[in-house]
C-alpha positions in Angstrom: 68.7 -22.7 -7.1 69.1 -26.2 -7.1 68.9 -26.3 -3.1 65.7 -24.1 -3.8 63.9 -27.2 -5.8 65.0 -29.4 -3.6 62.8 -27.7 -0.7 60.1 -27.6 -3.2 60.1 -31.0 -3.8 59.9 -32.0 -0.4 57.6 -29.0 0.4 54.7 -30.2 -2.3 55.4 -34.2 -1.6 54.6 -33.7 2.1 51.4 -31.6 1.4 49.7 -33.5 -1.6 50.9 -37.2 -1.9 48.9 -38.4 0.5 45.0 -39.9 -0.8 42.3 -38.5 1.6 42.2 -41.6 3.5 45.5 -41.8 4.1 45.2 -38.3 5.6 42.4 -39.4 8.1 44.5 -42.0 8.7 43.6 -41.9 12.9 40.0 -41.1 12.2 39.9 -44.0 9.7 41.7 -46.5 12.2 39.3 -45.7 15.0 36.5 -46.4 13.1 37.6 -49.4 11.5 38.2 -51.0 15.2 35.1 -49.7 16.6 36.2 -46.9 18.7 33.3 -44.6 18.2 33.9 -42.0 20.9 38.0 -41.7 20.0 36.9 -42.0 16.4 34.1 -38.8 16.6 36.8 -36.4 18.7 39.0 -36.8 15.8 36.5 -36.2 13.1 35.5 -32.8 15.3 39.3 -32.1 16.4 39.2 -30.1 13.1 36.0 -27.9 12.7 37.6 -26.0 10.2 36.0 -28.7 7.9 32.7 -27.9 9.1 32.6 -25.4 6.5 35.3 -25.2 4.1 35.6 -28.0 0.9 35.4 -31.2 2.7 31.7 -30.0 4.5 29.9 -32.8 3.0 32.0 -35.2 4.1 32.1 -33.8 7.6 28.2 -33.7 7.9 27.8 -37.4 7.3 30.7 -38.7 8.7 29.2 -36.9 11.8 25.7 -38.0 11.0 26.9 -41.8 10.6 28.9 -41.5 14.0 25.8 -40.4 15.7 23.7 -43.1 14.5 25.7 -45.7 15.4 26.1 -44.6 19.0 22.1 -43.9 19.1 22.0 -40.8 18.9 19.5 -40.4 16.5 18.2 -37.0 16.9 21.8 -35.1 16.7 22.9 -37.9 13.8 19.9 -36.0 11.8 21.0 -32.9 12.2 24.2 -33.3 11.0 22.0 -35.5 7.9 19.9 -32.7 7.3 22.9 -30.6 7.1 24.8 -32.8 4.1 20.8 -32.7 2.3 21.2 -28.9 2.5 24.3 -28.5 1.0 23.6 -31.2 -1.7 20.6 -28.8 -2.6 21.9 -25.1 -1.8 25.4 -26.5 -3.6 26.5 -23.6 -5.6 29.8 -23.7 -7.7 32.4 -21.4 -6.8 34.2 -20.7 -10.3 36.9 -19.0 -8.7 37.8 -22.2 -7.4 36.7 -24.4 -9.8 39.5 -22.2 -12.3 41.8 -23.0 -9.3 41.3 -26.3 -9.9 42.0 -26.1 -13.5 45.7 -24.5 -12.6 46.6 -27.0 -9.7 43.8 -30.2 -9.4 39.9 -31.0 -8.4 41.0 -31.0 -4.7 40.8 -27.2 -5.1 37.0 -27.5 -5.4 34.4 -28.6 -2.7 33.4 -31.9 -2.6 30.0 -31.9 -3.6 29.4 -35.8 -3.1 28.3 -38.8 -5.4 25.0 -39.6 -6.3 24.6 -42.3 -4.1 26.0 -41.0 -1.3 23.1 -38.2 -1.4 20.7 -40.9 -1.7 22.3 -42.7 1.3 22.2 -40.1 4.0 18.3 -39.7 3.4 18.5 -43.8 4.2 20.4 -43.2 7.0 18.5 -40.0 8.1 15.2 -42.0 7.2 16.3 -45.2 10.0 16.6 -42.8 12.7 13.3 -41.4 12.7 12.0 -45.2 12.7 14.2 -45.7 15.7 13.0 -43.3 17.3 9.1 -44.1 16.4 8.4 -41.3 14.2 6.8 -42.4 10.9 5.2 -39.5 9.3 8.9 -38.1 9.5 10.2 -40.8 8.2 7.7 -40.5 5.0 8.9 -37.0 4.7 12.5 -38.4 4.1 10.6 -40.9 1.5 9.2 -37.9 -0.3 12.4 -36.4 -0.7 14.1 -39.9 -1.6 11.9 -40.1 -4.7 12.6 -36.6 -5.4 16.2 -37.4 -5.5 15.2 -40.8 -7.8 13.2 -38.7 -10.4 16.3 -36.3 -10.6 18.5 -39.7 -11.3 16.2 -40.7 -14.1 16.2 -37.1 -15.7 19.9 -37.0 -15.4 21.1 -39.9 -17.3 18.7 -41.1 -20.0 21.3 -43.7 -21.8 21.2 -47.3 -21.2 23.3 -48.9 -18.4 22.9 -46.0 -16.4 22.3 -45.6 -12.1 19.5 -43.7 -12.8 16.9 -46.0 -10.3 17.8 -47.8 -7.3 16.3 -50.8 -6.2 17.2 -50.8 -2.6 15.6 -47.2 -1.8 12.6 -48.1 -3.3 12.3 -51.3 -1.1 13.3 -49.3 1.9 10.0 -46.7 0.8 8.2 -49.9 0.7 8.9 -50.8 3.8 8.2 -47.5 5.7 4.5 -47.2 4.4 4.6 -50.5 4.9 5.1 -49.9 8.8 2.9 -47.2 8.7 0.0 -49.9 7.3 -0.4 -47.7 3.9 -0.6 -50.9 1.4 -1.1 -49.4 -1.6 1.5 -47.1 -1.4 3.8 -49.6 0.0 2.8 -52.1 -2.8 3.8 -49.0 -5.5 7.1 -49.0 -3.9 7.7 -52.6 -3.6 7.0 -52.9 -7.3 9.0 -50.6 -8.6 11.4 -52.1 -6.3 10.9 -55.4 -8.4 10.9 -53.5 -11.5 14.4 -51.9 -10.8 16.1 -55.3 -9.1 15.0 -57.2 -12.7 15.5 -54.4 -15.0 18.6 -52.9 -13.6 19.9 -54.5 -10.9 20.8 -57.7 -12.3 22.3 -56.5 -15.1 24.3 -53.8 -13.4 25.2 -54.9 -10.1 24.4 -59.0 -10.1 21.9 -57.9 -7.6 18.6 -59.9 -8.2 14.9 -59.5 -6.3 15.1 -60.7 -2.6 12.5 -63.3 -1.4 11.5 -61.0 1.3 10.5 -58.6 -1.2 8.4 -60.8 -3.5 6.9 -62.2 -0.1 6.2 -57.9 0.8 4.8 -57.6 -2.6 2.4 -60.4 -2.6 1.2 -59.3 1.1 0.7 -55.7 0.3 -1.4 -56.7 -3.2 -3.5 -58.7 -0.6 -3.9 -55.8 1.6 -4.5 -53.4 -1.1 -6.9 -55.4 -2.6 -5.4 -55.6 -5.8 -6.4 -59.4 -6.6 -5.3 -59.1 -9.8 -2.0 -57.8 -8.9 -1.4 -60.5 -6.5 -2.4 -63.6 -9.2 -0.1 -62.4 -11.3 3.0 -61.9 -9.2 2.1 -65.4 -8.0 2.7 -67.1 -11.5 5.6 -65.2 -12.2 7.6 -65.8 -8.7 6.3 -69.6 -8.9 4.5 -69.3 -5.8 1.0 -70.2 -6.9 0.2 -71.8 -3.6 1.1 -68.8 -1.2 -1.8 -68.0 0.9 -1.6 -64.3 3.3 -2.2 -65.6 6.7 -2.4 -62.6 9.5 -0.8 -63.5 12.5 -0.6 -62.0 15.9 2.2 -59.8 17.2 4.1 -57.4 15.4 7.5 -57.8 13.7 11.1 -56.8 13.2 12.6 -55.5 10.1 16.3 -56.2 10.7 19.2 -54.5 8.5 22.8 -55.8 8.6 25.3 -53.0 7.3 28.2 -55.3 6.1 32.0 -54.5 5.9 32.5 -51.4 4.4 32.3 -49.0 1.4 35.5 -48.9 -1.4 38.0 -46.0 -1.0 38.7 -43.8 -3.7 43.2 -44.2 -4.7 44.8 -42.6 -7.8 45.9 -44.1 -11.0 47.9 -42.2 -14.0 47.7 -42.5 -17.3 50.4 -41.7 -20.4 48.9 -39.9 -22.8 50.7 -39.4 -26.3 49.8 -35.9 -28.1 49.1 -35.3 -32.0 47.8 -32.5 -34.1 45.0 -32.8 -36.8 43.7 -29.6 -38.2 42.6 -27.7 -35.4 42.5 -30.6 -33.2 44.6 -31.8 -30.3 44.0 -35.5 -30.0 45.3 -37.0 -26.7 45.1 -40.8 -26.9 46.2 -44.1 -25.5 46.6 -46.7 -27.8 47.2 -49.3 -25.2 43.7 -48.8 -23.5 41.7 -47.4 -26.0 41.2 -44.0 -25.4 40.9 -41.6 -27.8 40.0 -38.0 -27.3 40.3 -34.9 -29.7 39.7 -31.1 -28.3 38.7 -28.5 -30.6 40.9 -25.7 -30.4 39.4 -23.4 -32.7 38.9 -21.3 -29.8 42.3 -20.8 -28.5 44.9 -18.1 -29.8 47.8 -19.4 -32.0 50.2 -19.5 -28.9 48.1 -22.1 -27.0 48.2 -24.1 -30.4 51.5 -24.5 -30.9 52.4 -24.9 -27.2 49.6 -28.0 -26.7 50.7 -29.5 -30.4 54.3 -29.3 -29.1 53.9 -31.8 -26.5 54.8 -35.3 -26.9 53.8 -37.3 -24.3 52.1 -36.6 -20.4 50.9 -38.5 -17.5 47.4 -37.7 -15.9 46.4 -38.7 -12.4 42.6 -39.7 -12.2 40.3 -41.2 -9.0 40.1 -44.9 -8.8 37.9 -47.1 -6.2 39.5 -49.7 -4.4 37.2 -52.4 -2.7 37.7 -53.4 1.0 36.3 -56.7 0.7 34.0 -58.2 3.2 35.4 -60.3 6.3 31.9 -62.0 7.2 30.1 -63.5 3.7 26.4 -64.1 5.1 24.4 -63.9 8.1 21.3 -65.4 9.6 18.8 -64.2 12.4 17.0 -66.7 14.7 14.2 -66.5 16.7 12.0 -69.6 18.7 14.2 -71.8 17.0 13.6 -70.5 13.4 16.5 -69.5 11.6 16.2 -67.3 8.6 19.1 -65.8 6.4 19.9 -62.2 6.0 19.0 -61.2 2.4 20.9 -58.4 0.2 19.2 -55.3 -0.6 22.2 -52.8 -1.9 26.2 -53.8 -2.6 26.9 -50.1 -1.9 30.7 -50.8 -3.0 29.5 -51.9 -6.9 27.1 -48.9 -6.8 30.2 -46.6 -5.7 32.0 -48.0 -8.6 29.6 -47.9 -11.2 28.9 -44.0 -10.3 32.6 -43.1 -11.0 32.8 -45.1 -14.1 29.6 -43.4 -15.4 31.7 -40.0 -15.4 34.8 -41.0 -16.0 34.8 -39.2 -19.4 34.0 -35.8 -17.7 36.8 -36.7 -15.3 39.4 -37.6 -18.6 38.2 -34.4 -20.3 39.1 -32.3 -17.6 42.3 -34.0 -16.2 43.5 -33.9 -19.6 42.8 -29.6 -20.4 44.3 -29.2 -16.7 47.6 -30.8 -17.5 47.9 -29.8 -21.1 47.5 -26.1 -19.9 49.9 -26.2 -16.9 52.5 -28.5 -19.4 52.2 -25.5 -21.8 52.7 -22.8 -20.0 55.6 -25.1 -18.9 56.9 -25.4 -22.6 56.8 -21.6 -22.8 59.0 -20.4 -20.2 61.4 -23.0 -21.0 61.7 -21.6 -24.5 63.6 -18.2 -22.9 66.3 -18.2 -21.0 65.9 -15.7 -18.6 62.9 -17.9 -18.0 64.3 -21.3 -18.2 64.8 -21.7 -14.1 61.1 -21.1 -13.2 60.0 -23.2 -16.3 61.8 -26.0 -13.7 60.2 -24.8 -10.8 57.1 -25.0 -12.5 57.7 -28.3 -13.9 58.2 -29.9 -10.5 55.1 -28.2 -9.1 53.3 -28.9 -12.2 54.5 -32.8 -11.5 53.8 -33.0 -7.7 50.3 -31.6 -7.6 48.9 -33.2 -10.5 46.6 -35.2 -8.3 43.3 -36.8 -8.1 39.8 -36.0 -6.1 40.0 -38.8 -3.7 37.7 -37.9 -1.7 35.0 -39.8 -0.8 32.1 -40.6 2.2 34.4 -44.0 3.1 32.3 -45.0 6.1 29.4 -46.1 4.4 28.5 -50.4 4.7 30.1 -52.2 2.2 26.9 -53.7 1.3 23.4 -53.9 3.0 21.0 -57.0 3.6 17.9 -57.2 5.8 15.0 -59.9 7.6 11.6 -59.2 7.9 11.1 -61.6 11.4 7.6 -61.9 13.0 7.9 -61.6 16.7 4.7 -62.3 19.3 3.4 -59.0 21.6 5.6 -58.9 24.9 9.6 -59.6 25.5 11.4 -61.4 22.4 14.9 -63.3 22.3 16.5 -62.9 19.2 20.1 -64.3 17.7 21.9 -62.5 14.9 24.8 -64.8 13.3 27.6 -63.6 11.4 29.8 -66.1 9.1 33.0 -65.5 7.6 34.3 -67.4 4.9 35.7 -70.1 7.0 32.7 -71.3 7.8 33.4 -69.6 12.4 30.3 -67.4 13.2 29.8 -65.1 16.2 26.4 -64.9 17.3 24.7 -61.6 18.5 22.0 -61.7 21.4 19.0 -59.3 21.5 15.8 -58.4 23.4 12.9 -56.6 21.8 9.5 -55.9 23.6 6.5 -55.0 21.1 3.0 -54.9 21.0 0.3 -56.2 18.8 0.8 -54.4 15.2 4.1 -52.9 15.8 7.0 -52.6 13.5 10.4 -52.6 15.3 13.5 -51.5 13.5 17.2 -52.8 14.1 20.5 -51.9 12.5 24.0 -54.0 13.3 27.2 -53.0 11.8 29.9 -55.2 11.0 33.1 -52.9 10.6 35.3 -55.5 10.3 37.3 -55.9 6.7 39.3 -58.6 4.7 42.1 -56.7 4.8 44.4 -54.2 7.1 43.6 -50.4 5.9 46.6 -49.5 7.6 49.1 -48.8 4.6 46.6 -50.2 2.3 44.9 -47.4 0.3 
């Protein structure tokens, strides 16, 4: 027998110790270095995924690929494949018990909130690329759809429930599409959310370039008014719209990249009042009683006679940027890059939003497998598979770490006026030494146009290898 838990133990360490970035360890590695061919073979070397728990995650790791190699047109198919499932996504109950008896990895990923709202970026940039507009706006539409679903679903304060960034990025597509007014309603509720939310939230304030959009739209729109007010309150009285020939170049730098999801654990000590079963923490503060009215007399006494557990829950870990700011330079004018989104605080702040959800169900899933685990051990014809149990019980208590880990750590962008005819333009990046490698690009537009450019910097503070 003992040779028999032995195997076990190896068995179930081998199979479920590993975080889900440490399992696409080669896919990860490729990436990280910029080997976008080797990386996307090993993504599809296992197509099984295409449609099993992890299809989300296979859909925009796809659909980011694409993108980055230009291939715009097959990234959004793949895009519009993730939007599907985040709107067909149906819970499977048979698994989501399963889940319950083992951990959340038994479920399908179904994707954080602003992971749905970044493939619609993503999908949104590809069509601009590729000088479709109106399809563009269709991926606008469906961007607010997906705010107004954020602001019905949390309604308490300190909530992600509007984003700042995807509002801006609206902005700037009717912008492109010369629809002022509707590109000044988006630019202000843009400002509305950077001041309102942002701030407080994320540290994130208003960029310039936004104020500057705002002011130039309420010109445009003809909303005098509008534009004398958002004068005195941005301090710039004396700014006069000036139109000037040419077209221009709205320039997005993805930086670094997104956190990673780990796992923590957590002790939890167990007491009994009435016909509650208080798990608690006094060391961090957490509290939380379960009602078990509901449950027959053997659950009782099985949860009330446990003393003391550990719970494994999904923590973030930060990748931290290797370059800290960037400028872009053209005839001689150099202007900085300005941030929009730090998709890595966002990350964070959506898994700290339902953590309580995640505690409340880490905690039933344990206290019911430890149970059943106090049960058998109470016979002894049953005593050897109550230490079977025990070890699987141990070795597959395990977090959802699952998470879309290529996304940009953080996102900034330059609106840069460029004359009709063949542009030079140089993109700088700076680390925080103060050594900057410079970037050389040609653009040819014509009078009125709005060119669209993305550059990713994969590059990270520190080695992933080993890391998460």
């Amino acid at each position: 027998m003992k040779k028999i838990l032995v195997i076990l133990t190896i068995f179930f360490l081998w199979s479920s110790c590993a975080t889900y970035y440490q399992s696409n360890i080669n896919f990860n590695e490729e990436f990280e270095k910029g080997d976008l061919e080797k990386a996307l073979s090993t993504l599809r070397a296992h197509p099984s995924e295409a449609a099993g728990k992890k299809q989300f995650l296979f859909d925009v790791n796809n659909g980011l690929l694409l993108s980055l190699m230009g291939r715009y047109e097959e990234s959004n198919e793949y895009f519009e494949k993730a939007y599907l499932f985040g709107e067909d996504f149906h819970i499977n109950y048979l698994n989501e018990v399963g889940s319950y008896l083992t951990n959340p990895n038994f479920t399908a990923y179904r994707g954080e909130d602003h992971e749905h709202l970044m493939l619609l970026y993503f999908k949104a940039l590809n069509y601009l690329k590729l000088g479709k507009s109106e399809d563009a706006l269709v991926e606008c539409r469906r961007l607010n759809i997906r705010l107004q679903q954020l602001a019905d679903r949390y309604r308490t304060e300190n909530k992600y429930k509007r984003d700042a960034f995807i509002n801006t990025l609206m902005g700037i597509i009717y912008d492109s599409n010369k629809d002022y007014n509707n590109a000044f309603i988006a630019y202000r509720n843009a400002l509305e959310v950077y001041q309102e939310d942002f701030t407080t939230l994320f540290g994130v304030g208003a960029p310039e370039q936004l104020k500057l959009d705002l002011l130039r739209t309420a010109k445009l729109s003809g909303m005098d008014s509008e534009l004398e007010r958002y004068k005195t309150q941005f301090g710039m009285e004396n700014y006069q719209y000036q139109p000037k020939a040419g077209g221009e170049l709205v320039f997005f730098w993805h930086n670094g990249l997104s956190p990673v999801k780990a796992e923590w654990g957590i002790d939890f000590f167990i007491s009994r009042r009435d016909n509650y079963i208080v798990f608690s923490n006094p060391s961090l503060g957490f509290n939380f009683p379960f009602n078990m009215g509901s449950y027959n007399e053997k659950d009782r006494n099985s949860l009330s006679s446990l003393e003391v557990f550990r719970v494994a829950f999904p923590k973030y870990v930060e990748r931290p940027t290797y370059f800290v700011r960037s400028t872009i330079a053209v005839d001689g004018e150099e202007r900085p890059l300005q941030l929009l989104e730090d998709v890595s605080k966002v990350a964070f702040k959506c898994l700290d939003e339902r953590m309580t959800l995640e505690l409340s169900k880490a905690l039933i899933r344990v206290a019911l497998k430890k149970a059943e685990e106090y049960q058998l051990k109470k016979d002894d014809k049953t005593r050897t598979i109550s230490a079977v149990l025990g070890i699987i019980n141990a070795i597959t208590e395990k977090a959802d770490t699952r998470n879309w880990q290529t996304l940009p750590h953080s996102i900034y962008y330059s609106r840069v006026p460029l004359k009709a005819g063949r542009n030079q333009v140089t993109f700088t990046t700076i680390d925080n030494q103060g050594r900057s490698q410079k970037h050389d690009f040609t653009y040819e537009l014509t009078n009125g146009q709005t060119l669209f450019h993305t550059f990713s910097s994969l590059e990270s503070a520190f080695p992933s290898y080993g890391y998460y």
